[in-house]
N, CA, C, O and CB atoms as a CASP TS submission, in Angstrom:
PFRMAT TS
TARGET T0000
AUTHOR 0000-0000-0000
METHOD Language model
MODEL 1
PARENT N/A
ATOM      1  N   UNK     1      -7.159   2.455 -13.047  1.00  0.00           N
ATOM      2  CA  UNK     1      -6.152   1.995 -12.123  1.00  0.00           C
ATOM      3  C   UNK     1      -6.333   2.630 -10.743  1.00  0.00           C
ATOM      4  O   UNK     1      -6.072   2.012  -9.711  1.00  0.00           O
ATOM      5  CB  UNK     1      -4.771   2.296 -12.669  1.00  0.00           C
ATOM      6  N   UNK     2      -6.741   3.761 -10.761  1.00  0.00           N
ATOM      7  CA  UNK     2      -6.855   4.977  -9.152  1.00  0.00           C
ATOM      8  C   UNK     2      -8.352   4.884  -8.860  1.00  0.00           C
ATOM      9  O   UNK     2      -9.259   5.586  -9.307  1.00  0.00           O
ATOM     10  CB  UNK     2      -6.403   7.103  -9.463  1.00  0.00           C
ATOM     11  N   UNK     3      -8.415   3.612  -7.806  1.00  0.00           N
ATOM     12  CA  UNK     3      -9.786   4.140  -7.758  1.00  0.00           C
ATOM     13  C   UNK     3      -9.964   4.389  -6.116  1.00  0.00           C
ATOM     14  O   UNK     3      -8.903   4.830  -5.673  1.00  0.00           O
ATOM     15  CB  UNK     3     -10.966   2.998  -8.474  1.00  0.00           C
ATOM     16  N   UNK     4     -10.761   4.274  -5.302  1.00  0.00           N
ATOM     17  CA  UNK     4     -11.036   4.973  -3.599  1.00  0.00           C
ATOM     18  C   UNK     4      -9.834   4.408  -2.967  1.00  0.00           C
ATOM     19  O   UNK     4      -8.849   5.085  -2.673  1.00  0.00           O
ATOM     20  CB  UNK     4     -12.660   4.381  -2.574  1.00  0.00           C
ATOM     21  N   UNK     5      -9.988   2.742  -2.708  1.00  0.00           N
ATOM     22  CA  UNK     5      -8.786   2.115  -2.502  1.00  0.00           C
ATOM     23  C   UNK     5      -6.987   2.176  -2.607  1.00  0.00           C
ATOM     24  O   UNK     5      -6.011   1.967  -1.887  1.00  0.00           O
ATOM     25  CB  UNK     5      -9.107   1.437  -3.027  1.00  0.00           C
ATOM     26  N   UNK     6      -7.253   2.530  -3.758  1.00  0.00           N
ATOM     27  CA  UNK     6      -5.725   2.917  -4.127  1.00  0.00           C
ATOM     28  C   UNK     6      -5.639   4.218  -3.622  1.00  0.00           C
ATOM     29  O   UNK     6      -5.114   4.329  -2.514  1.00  0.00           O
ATOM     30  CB  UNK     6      -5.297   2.901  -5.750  1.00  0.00           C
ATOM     31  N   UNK     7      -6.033   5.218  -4.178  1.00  0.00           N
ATOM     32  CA  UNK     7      -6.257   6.638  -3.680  1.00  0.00           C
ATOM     33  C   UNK     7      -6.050   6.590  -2.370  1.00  0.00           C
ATOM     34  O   UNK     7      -4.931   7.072  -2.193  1.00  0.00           O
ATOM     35  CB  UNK     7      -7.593   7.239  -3.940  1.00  0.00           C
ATOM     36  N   UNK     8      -6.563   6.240  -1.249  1.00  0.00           N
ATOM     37  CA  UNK     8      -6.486   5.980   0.236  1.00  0.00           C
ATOM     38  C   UNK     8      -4.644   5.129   0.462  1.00  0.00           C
ATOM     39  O   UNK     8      -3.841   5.493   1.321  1.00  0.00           O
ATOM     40  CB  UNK     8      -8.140   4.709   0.716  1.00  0.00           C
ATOM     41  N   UNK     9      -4.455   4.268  -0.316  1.00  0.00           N
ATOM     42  CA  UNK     9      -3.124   4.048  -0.268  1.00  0.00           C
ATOM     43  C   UNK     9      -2.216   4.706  -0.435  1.00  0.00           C
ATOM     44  O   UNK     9      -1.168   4.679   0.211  1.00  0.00           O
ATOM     45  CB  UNK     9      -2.862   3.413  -0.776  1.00  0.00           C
ATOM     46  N   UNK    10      -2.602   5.668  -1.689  1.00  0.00           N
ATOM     47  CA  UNK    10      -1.420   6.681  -1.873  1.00  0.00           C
ATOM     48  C   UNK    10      -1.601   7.703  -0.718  1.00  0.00           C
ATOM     49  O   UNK    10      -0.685   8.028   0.038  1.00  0.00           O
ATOM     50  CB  UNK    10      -1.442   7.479  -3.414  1.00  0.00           C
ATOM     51  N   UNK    11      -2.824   8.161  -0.656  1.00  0.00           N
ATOM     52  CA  UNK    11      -2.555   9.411   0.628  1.00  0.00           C
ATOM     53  C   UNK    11      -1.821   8.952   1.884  1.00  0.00           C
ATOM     54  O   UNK    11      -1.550   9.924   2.588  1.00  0.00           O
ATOM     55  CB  UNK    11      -4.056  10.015   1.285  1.00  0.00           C
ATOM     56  N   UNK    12      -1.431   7.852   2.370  1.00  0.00           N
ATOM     57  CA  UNK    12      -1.230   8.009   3.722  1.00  0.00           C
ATOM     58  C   UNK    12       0.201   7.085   3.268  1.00  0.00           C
ATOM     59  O   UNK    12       0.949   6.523   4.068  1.00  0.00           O
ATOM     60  CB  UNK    12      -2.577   7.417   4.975  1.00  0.00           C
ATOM     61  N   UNK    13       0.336   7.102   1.869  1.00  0.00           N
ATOM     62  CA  UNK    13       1.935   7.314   2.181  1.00  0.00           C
ATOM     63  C   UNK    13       2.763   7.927   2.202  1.00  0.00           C
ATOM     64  O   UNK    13       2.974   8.262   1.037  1.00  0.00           O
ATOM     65  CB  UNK    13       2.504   6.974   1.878  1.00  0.00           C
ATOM     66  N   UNK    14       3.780   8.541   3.119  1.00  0.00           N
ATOM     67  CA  UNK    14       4.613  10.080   3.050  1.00  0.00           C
ATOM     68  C   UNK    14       6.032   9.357   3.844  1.00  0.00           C
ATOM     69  O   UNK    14       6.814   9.988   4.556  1.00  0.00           O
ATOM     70  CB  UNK    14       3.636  11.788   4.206  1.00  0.00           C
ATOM     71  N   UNK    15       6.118   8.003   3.541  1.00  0.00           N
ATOM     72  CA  UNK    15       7.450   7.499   4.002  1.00  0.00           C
ATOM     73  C   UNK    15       7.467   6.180   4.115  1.00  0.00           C
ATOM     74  O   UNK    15       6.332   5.732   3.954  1.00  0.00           O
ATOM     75  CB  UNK    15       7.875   8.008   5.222  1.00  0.00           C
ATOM     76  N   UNK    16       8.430   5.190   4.366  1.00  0.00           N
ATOM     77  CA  UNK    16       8.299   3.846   4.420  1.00  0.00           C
ATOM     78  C   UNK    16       6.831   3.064   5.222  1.00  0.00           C
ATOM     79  O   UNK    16       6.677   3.506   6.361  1.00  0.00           O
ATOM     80  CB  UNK    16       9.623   3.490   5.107  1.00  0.00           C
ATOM     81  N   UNK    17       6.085   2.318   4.931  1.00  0.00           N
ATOM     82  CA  UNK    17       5.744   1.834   6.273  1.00  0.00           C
ATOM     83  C   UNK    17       5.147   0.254   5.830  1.00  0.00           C
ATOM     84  O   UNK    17       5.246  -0.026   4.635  1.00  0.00           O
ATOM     85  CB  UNK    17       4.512   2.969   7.130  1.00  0.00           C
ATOM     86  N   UNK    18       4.589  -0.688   6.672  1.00  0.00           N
ATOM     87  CA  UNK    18       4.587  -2.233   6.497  1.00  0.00           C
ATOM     88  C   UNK    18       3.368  -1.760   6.092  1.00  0.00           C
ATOM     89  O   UNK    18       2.846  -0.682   6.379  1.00  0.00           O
ATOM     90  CB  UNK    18       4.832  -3.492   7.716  1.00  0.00           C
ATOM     91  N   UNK    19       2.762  -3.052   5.086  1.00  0.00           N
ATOM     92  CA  UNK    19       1.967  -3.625   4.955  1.00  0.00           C
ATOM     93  C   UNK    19       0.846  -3.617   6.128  1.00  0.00           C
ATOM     94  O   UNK    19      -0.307  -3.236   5.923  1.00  0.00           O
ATOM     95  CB  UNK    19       2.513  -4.584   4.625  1.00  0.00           C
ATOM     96  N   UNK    20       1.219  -3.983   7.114  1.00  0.00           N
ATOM     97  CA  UNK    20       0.043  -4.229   7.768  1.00  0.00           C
ATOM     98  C   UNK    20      -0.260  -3.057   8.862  1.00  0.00           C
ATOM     99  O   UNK    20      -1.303  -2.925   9.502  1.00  0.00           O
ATOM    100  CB  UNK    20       0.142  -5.637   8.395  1.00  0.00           C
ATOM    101  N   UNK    21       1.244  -1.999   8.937  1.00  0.00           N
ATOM    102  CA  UNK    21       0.539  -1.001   9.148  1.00  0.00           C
ATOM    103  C   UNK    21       0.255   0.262   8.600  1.00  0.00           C
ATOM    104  O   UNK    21       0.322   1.261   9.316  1.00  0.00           O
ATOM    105  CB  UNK    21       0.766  -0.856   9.917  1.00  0.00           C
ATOM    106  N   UNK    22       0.026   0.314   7.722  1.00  0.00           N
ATOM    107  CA  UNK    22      -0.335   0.935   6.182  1.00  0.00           C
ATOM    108  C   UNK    22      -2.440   0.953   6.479  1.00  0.00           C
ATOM    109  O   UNK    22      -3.343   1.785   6.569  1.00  0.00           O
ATOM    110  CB  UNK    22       0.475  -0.673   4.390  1.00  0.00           C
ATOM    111  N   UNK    23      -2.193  -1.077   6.534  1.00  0.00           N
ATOM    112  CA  UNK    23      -3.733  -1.438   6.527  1.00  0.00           C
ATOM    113  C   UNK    23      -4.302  -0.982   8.112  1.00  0.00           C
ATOM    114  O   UNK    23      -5.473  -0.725   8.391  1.00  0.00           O
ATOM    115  CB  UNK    23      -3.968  -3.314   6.195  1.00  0.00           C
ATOM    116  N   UNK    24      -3.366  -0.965   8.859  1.00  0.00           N
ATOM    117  CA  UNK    24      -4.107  -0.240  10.221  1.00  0.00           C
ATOM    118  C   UNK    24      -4.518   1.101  10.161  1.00  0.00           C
ATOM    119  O   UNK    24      -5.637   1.571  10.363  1.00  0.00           O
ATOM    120  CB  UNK    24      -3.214  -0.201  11.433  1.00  0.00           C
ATOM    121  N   UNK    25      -3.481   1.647   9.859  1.00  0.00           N
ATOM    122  CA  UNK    25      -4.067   3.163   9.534  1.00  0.00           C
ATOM    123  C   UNK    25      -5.054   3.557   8.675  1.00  0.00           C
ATOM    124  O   UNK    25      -5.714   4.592   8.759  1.00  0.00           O
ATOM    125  CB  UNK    25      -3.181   3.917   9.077  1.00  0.00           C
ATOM    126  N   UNK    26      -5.153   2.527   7.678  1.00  0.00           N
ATOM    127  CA  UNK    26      -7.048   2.720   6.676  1.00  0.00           C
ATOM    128  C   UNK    26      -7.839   1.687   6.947  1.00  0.00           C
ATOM    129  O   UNK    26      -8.685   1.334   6.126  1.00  0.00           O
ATOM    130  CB  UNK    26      -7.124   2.627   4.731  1.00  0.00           C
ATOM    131  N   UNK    27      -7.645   0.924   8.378  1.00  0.00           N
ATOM    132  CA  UNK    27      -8.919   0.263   8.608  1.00  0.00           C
ATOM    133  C   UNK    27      -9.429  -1.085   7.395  1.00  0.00           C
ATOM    134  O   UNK    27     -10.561  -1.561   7.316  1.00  0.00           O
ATOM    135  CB  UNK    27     -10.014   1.585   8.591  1.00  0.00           C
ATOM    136  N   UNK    28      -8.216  -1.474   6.547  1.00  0.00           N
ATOM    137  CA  UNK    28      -8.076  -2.564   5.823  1.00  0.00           C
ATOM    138  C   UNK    28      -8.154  -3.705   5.887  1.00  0.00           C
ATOM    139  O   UNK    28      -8.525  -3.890   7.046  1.00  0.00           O
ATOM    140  CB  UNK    28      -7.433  -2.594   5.518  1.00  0.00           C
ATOM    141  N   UNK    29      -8.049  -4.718   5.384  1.00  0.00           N
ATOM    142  CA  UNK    29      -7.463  -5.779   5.814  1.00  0.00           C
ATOM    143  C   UNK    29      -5.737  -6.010   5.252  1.00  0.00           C
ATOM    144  O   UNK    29      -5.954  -5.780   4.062  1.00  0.00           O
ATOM    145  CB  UNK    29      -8.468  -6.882   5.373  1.00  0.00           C
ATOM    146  N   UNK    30      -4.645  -6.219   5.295  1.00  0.00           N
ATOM    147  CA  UNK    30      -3.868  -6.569   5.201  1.00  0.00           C
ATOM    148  C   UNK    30      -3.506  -7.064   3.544  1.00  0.00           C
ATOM    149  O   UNK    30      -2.663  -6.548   2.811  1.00  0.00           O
ATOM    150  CB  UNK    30      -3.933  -7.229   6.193  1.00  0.00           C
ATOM    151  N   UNK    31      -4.326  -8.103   3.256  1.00  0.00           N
ATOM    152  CA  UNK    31      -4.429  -8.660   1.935  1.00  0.00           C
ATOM    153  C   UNK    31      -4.843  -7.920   1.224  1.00  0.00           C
ATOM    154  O   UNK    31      -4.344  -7.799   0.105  1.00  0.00           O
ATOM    155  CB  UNK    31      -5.064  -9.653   1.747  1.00  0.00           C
ATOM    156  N   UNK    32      -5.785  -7.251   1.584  1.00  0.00           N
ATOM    157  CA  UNK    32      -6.635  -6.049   0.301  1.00  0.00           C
ATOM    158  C   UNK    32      -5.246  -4.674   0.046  1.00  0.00           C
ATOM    159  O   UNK    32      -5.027  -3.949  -0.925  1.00  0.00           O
ATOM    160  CB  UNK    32      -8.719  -4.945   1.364  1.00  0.00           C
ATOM    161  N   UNK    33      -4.859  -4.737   0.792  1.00  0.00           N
ATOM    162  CA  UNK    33      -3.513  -3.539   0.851  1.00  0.00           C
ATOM    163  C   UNK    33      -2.437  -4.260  -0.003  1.00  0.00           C
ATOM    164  O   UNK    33      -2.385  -4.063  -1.217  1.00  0.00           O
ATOM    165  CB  UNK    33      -2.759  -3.176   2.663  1.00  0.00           C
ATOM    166  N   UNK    34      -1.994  -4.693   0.326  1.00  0.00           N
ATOM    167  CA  UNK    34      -1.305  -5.843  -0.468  1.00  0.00           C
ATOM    168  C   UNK    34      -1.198  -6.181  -1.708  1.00  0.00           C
ATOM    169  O   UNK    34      -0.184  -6.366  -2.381  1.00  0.00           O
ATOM    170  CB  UNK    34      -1.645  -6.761  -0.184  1.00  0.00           C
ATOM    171  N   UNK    35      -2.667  -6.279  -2.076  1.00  0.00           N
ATOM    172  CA  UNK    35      -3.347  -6.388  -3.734  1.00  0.00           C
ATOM    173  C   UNK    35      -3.027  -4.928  -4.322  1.00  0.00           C
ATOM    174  O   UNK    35      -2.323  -4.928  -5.332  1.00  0.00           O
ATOM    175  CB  UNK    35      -5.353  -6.697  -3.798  1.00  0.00           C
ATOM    176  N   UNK    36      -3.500  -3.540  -3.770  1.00  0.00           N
ATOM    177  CA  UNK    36      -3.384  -2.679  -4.139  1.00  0.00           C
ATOM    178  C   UNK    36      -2.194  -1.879  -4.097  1.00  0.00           C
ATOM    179  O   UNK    36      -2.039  -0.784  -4.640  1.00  0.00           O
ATOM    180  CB  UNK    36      -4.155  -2.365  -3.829  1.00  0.00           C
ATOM    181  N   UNK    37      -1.360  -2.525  -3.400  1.00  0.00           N
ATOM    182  CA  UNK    37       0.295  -1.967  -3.286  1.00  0.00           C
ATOM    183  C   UNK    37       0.618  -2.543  -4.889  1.00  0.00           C
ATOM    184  O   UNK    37       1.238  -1.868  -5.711  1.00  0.00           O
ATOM    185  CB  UNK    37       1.543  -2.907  -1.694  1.00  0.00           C
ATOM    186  N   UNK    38       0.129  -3.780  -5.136  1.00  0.00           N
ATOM    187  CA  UNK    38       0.867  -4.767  -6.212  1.00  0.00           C
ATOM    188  C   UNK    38       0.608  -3.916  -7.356  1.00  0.00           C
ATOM    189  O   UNK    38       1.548  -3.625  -8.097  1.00  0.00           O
ATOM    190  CB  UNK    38       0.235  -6.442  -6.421  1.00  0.00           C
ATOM    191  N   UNK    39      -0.656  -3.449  -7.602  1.00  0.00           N
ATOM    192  CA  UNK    39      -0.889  -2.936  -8.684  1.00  0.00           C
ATOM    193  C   UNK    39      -0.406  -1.333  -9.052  1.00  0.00           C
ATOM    194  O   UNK    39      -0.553  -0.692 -10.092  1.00  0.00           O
ATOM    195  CB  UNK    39      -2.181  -3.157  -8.738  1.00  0.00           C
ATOM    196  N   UNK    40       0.257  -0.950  -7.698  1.00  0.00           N
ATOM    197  CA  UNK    40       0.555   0.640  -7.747  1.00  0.00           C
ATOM    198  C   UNK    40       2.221   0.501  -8.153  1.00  0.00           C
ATOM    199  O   UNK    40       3.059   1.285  -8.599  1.00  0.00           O
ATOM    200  CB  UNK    40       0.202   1.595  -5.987  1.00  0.00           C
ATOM    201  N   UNK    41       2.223  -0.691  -7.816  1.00  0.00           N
ATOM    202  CA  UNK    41       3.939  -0.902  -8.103  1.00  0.00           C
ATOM    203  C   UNK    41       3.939  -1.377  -9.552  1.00  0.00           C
ATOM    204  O   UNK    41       4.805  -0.925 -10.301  1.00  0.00           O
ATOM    205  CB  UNK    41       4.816  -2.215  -7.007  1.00  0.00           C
ATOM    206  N   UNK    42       3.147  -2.148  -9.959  1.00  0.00           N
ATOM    207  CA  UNK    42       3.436  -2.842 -11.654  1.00  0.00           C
ATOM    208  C   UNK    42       3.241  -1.619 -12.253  1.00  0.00           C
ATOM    209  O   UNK    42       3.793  -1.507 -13.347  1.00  0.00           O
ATOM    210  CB  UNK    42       2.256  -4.191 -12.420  1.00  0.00           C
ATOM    211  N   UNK    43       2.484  -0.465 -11.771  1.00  0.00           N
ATOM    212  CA  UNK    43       2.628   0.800 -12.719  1.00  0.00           C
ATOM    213  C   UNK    43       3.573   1.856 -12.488  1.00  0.00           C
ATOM    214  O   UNK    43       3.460   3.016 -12.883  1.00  0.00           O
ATOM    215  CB  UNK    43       1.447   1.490 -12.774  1.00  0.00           C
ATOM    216  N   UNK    44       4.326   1.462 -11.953  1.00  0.00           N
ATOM    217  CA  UNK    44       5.521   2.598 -11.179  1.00  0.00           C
ATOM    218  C   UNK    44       5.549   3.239 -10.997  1.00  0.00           C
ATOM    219  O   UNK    44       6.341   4.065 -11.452  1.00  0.00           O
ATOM    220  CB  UNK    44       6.354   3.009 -11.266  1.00  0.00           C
ATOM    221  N   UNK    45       4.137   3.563  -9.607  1.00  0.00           N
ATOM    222  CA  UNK    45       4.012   4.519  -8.703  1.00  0.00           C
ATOM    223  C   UNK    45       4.502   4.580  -7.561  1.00  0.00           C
ATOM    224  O   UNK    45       4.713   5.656  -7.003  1.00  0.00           O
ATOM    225  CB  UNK    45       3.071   4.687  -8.529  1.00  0.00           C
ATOM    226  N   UNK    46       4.863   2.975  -6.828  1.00  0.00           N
ATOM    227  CA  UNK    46       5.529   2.800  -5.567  1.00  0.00           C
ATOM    228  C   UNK    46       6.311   1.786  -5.912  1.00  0.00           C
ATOM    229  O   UNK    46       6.312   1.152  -6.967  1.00  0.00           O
ATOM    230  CB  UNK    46       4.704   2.541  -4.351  1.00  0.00           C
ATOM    231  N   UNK    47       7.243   1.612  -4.595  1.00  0.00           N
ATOM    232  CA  UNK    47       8.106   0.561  -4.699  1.00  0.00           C
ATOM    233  C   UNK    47       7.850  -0.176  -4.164  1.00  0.00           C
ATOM    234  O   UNK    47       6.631  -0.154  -3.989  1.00  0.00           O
ATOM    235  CB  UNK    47       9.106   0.616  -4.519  1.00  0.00           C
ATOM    236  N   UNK    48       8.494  -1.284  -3.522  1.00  0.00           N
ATOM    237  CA  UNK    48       8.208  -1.902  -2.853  1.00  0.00           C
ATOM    238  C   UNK    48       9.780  -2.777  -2.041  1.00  0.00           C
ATOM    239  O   UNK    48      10.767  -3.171  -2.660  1.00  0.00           O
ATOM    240  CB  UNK    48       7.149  -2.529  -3.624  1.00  0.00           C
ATOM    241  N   UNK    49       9.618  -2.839  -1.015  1.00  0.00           N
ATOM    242  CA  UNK    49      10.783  -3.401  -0.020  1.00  0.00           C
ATOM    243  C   UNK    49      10.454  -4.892   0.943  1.00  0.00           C
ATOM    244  O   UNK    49      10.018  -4.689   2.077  1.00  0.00           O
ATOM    245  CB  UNK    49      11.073  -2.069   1.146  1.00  0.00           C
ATOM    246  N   UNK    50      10.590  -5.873   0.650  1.00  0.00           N
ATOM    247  CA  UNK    50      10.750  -6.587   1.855  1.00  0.00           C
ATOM    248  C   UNK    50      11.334  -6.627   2.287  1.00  0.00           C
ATOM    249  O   UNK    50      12.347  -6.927   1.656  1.00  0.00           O
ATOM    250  CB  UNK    50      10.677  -7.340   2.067  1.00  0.00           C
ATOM    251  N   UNK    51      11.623  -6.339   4.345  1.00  0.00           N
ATOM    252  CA  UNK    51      12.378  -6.322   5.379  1.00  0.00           C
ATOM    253  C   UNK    51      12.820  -7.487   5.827  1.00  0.00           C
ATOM    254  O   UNK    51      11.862  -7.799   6.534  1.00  0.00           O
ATOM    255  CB  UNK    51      11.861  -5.753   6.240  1.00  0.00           C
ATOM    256  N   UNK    52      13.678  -8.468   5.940  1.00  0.00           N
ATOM    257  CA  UNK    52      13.372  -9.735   6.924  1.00  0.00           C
ATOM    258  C   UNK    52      14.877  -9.743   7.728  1.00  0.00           C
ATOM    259  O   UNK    52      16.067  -9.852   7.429  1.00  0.00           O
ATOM    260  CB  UNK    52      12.972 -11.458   5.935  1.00  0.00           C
ATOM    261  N   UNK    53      13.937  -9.532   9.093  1.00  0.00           N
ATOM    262  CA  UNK    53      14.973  -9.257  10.136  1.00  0.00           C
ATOM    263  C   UNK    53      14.764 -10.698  10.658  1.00  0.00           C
ATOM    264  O   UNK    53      15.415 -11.107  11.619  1.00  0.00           O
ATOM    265  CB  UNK    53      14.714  -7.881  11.283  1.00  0.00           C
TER
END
């Protein structure tokens, strides 16, 4: 389940932040972050929030 990808997701989270700037800060694409948020959440490591302002 933890592999470079995910690992890089978990480190640079230390508080809320979007999707896409999550993927800015590791040089991602957006979708690939996305995929790997999904799978950190079906194992209930993160949560997950949609904002819609």
């Amino acid at each position: 389940m933890l592999g470079r990808g995910r690992a890089a997701v978990l480190r640079e989270l230390g508080g809320p932040l979007t999707t896409a700037g999550l993927a800015d800060r590791l040089g991602l694409a957006p979708s690939t972050v996305s995929e790997h948020l999904s799978v950190l959440a079906e194992a209930g490591v993160v949560t997950r929030h949609r904002d819609r302002d």
